[in-house]
Every structure is written in C-alpha cells, then in structure tokens.
C-alpha positions in Angstrom: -65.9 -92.0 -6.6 -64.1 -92.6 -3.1 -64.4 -89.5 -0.8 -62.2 -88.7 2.0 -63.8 -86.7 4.9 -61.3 -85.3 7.6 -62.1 -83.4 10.4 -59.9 -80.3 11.1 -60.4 -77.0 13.0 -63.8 -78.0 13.9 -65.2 -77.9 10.7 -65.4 -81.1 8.2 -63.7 -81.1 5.2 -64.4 -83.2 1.6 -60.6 -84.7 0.3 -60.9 -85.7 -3.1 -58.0 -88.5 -3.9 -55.7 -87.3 -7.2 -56.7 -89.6 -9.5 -60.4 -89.0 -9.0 -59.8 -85.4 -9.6 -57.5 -85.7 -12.6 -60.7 -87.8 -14.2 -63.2 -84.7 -12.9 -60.4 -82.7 -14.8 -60.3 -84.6 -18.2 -64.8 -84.6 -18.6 -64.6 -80.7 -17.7 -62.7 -79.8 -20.5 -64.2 -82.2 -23.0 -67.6 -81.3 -22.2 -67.3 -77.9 -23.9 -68.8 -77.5 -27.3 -66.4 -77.6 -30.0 -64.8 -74.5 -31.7 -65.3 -76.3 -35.2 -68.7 -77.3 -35.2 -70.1 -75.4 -31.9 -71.7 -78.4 -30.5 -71.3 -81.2 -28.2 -71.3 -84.7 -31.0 -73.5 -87.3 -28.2 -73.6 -91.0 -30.5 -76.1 -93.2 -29.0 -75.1 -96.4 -27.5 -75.0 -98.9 -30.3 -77.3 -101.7 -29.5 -77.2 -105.6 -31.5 -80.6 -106.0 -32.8 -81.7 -109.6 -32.9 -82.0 -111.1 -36.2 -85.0 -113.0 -37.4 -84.0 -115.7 -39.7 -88.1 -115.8 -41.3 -89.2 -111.9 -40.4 -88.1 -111.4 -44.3 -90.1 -114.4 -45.6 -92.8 -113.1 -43.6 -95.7 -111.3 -45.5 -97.5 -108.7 -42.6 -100.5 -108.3 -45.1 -101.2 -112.1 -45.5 -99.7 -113.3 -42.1 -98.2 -116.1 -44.2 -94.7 -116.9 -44.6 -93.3 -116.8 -48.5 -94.2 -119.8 -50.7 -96.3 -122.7 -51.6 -98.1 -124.3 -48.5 -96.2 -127.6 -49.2 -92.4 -125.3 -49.8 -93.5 -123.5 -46.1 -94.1 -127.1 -44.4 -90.8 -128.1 -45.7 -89.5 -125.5 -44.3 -91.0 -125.2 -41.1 -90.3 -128.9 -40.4 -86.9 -129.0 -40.4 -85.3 -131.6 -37.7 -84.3 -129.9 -34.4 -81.1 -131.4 -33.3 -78.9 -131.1 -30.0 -78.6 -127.2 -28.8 -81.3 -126.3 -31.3 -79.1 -126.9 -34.5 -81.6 -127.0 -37.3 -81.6 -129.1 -40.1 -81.6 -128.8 -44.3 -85.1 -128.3 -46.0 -86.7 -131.4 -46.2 -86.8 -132.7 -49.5 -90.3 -134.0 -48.9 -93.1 -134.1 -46.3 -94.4 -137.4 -45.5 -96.8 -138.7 -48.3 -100.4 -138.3 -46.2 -98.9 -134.4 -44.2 -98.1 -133.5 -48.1 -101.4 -134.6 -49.0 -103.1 -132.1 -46.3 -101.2 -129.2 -47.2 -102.3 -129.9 -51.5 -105.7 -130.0 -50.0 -106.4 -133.2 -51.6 -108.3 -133.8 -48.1 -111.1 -132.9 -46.7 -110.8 -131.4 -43.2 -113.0 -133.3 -40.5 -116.4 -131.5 -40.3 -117.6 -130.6 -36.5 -120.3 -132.9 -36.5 -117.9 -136.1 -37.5 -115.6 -134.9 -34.5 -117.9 -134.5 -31.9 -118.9 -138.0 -32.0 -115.3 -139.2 -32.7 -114.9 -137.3 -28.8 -118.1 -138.7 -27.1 -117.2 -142.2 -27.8 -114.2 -142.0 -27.0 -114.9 -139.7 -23.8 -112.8 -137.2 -24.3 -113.6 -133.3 -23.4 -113.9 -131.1 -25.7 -112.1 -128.5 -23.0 -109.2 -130.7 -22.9 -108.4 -130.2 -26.6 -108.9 -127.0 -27.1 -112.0 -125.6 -26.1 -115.3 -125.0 -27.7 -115.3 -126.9 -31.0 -118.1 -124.8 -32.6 -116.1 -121.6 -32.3 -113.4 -120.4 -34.6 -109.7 -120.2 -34.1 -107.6 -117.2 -33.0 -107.1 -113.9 -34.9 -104.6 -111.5 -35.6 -105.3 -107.6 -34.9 -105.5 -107.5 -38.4 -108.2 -110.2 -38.3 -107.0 -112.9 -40.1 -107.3 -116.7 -38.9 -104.2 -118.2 -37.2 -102.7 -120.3 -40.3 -100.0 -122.5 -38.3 -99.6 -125.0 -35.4 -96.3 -124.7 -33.6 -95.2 -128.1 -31.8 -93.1 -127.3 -28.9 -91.5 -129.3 -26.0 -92.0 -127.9 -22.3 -88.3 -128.9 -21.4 -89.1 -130.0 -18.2 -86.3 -130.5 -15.7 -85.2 -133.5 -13.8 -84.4 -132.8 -10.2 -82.0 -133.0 -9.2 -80.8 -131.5 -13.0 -78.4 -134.1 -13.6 -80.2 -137.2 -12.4 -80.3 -139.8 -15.2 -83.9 -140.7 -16.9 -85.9 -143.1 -15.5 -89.5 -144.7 -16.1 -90.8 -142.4 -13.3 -91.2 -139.5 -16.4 -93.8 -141.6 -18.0 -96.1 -141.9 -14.9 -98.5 -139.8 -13.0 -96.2 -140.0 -10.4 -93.7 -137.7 -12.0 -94.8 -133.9 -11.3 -94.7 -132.5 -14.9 -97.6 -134.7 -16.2 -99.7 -133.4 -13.5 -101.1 -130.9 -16.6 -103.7 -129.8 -14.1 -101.0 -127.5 -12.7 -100.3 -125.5 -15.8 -104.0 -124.6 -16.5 -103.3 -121.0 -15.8 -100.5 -121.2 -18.3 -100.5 -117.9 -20.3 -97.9 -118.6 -23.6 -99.8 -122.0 -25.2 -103.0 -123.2 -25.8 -102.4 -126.6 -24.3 -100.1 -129.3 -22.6 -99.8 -133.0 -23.5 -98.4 -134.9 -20.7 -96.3 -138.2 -21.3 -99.2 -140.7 -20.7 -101.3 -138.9 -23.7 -103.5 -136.5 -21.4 -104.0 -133.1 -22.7 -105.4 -129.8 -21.0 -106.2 -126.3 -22.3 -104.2 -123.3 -21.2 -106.1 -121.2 -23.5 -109.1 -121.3 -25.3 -108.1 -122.1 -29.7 -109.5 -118.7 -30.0 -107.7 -116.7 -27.8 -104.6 -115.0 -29.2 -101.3 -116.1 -27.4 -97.7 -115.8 -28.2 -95.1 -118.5 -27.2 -92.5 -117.6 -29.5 -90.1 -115.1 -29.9 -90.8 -114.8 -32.9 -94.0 -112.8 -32.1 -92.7 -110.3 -29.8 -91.6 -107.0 -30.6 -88.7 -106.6 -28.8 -86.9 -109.6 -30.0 -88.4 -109.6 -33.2 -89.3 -105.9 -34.1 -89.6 -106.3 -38.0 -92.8 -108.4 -37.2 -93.2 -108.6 -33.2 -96.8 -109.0 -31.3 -98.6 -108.0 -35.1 -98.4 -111.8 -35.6 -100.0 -112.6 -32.3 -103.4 -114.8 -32.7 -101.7 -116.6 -35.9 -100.1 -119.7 -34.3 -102.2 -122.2 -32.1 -99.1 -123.2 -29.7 -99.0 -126.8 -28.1 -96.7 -127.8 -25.6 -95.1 -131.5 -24.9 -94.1 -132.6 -21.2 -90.5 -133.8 -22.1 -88.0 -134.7 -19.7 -84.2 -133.0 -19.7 -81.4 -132.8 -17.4 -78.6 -130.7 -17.6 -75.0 -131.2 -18.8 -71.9 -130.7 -17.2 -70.2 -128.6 -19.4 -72.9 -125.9 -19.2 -74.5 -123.1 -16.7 -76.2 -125.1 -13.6 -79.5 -125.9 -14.1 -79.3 -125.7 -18.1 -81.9 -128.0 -19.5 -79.3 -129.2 -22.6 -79.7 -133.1 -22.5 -83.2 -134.5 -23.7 -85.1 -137.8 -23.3 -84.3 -140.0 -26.8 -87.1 -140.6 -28.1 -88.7 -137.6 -27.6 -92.3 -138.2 -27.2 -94.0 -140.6 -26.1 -96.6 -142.8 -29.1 -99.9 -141.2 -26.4 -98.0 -137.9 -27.4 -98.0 -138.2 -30.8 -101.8 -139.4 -31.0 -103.2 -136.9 -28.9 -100.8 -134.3 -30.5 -102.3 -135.2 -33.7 -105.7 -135.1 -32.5 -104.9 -131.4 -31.5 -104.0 -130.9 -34.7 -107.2 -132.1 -36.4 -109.2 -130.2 -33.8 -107.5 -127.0 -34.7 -107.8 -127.7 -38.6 -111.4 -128.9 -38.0 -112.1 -125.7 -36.4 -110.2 -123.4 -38.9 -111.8 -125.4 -41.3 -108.6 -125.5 -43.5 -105.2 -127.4 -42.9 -103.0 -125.9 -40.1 -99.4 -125.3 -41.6 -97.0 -127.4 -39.1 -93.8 -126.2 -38.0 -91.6 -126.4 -34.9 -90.9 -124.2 -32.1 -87.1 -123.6 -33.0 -87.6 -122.8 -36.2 -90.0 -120.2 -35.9 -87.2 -118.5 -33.4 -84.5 -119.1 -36.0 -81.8 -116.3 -35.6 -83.1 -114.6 -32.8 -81.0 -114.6 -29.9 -81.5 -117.4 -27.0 -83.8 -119.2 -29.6 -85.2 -121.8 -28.0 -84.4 -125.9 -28.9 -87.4 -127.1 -29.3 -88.7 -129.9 -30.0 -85.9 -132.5 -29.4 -85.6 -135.9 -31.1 -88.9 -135.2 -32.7 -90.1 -137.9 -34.8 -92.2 -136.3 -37.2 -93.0 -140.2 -39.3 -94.4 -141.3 -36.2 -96.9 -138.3 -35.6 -97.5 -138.4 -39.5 -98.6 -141.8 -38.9 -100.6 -141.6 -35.6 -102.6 -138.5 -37.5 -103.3 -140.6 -40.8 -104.9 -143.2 -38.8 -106.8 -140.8 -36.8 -108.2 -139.1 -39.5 -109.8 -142.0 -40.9 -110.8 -143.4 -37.4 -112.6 -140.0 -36.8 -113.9 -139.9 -41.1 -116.1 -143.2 -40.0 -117.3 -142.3 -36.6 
C-alpha cells in the first residue's frame, strides 16, 4: 500500500490514494460473517502434492517394493534416457544379474573377500567400510534390501565447454573423491579412473533420494531411510543452450568409465557379501519416478557392461 504524508497546519497528515481505499473498502465488508451460515467460510490454500510413481508398490511392513525379486529388478532397471525419460520394463535381466536375484548363487562369504581385497590392496574403508559389520537399517529394523546406482552429474566449467580426456584423469577436480568424504546423502563415490571412497559407513542409514523424504514423498518419506546403500558415479555434464544457465542436461556418452563399472560391481558384492543376501539393483531416476524435479540419473548407463564386469568378479573373488 502507497501512503501519502503531507504536512499542513503543523501537524502531519496520512493521505490514503482512492484506489487503495476503495480495496480497504471491498475486505471490510466481506470480512463479516455471513447472515446465512453466521461464519466467515476460510478454504485453505490448495497445495499440488508430489506424486510417487512406486510409494503404491511399496510395502511399509516389508520395506520391499511389490513382486518377485526378479519382476522388482526389471523394474528397477529400466534405461534412463536424456532428461530422465525412463524406459519400458525390461523384458529380461541379463542372464548371470537374473541368476543372483533367483538365488541360484551363493553370495561371497567375508573370509573369500577379505583376501580377494588384500591381494589386490584395496581398503576395506574405501568400499564401504568395516566388512564384518552389517548393512544399514530401517527404524523399523529391517536390513537395507536395495543398491541405488547414481551419477554425481558433475559440471564442466565453464558449463558449456565440450568433453575432453581431462574428465578421465586426476587432473580433473571431480575425481579428487578425497573432497567428498564428508559427503552426507551416499555411501560412496567412484571417480572416473576406478577409485572409490566412503562417505558413509554401509551401516549407517542415509537417504539420497527423494524417494525417502517425507516432504516429497509423504506416503512413504524418511520411514524408508537405512533401506538403500546409495553409490555415486563422477560423470561429466555440461549444460545445454536451450535450458536455465548452469543446467547440467548434456552427459558424457558412454557413461561410465570400464574402472567404473568394475569397482561399481565390487561395491555391489561388498554390500551383498555383507547383507549376506543379493542387493536388489535399481537406478536413481527410477526410484524418484513421478516426484517432482526427479532427478536423471544415471545417464547412458550400460547395464551389459557392469553385468559383465561383476560376473567376472565374482568368480575372480570365488577362487581367491
């Protein structure tokens, strides 16, 4: 409202224009209660709740989604395309990931992965933490069932620069993982040269979807926390010209690197080893599936090439 003070006679007068007091006019009279029902009607503000695509396939007593573990992975897996489009059902899993969710595997024991590790040098904090300890739990306490794959959608400055070999060097900030130690929504980073450190301990509950927070997903929200183990992928993007500055649209093609997908799948057998039971896999985008500003991740994810960096794995680690 735009007040007019004059000064007259010595004494400082408030001038309210017409229009503002026409306005002041119209809410005094409507303000009054009615003479048919005696009371002022007050509707609250309509507000758009955000719409999870999986909240109704999602059972809160079990903490699983709906259906067989195979039908779930099917689901889960579906290709992430440009803008976080996602794709049918598959069909079929690859023949040894359809093979771990029948069970017709035997999950690595601790003792097989610990010396798979020291031979090969490899930290035991830098895939996950503590090996002999359990994974996360829900409040309700049951064991975190399923191993979201995400991409860290990592700029390139400036956000428009094309991709260069730069991305898959140390040389390139974002696979200095060292910085994102103190990271709070994953459990651990795989930079583009195969190097991997842990945010969070396996066994700490953390959410990194929205899919698990109550605000954006309140049929389910932060109940569900402590059921996903969450790994992120350094992946390069740059931003497109038909979009807000600085949007992180355009991704590198392929996705990850072949270091990425074999320490991604040794992740995965560390977190199944530890569970002791098969992980369910899915991806980031999917899990966020109708909720609003889902995320598009991961892009130009190739899921027969991590299939086949994780068969040979296993059996590397099955004769250590």
């Amino acid at each position: 409202m735009l007040l007019n003070l004059i000064y007259k006679s010595g004494k400082m007068r408030v001038m309210i224009p017409a229009r503002e007091m026409v306005a002041i006019t119209v809410l005094f009279v409507f303000s009054f209660p009615s003479e048919k029902t005696g009371s002022v009607e007050i509707y609250p503000p309509v507000v758009e709740r955000p719409h999870s695509a999986l909240a109704p396939r999602f059972d809160m007593a079990t903490m699983r989604f709906t259906g067989s573990v195979p039908s779930q992975a099917r689901y889960l897996l579906r290709h992430v395309y440009f803008g976080g489009k996602l794709g049918d059902t598959l069909e079929f899993l690859p023949k040894f990931i359809d093979s771990l969710m029948l069970e017709r595997l035997p999950v690595i024991t601790r003792d097989q992965l610990r010396k798979y590790i020291a031979k090969h040098k490899i930290d035991s904090m830098d895939i996950g933490g503590n090996i002999s300890r359990p994974l996360s739990r829900t409040k309700s306490g049951i064991m975190a069932g399923y191993f979201i794959i995400h991409d860290a959608s990592n700029l390139m400055s400036p956000p428009y620069k094309k991709f260069t070999p730069i991305v898959n060097s140390m040389r390139w900030y974002h696979n200095q993982i060292w910085r994102q130690k103190d990271f709070k929504w994953a459990h651990a980073f795989i930079n583009r040269l195969g190097l991997s450190i842990t945010c969070n301990d396996f066994e700490k509950p953390v959410y990194g979807t929205k899919f698990e927070k109550s605000i954006q997903n309140p049929d389910v929200g932060d109940t569900c926390v402590g059921n996903f183990i969450h790994i992120e992928n350094i992946m390069p993007r740059r931003s497109s010209r038909r979009k807000r500055p600085y949007n992180d649209e355009i991704a590198i093609n392929p996705g990850l690197t072949n270091k990425q997908y074999e320490r991604l799948a040794l992740l995965y057998l560390t977190a199944s080893c530890r569970k002791e039971g098969w992980l369910i896999p899915s991806f980031h985008a999917v899990i966020d599936e109708g909720i609003k500003d889902a995320h598009s991740d991961p892009q130009n994810f190739e899921l027969n090439k991590w299939v086949k960096a994780m068969q040979k794995l296993y059996h590397q680690i099955q004769k250590a």
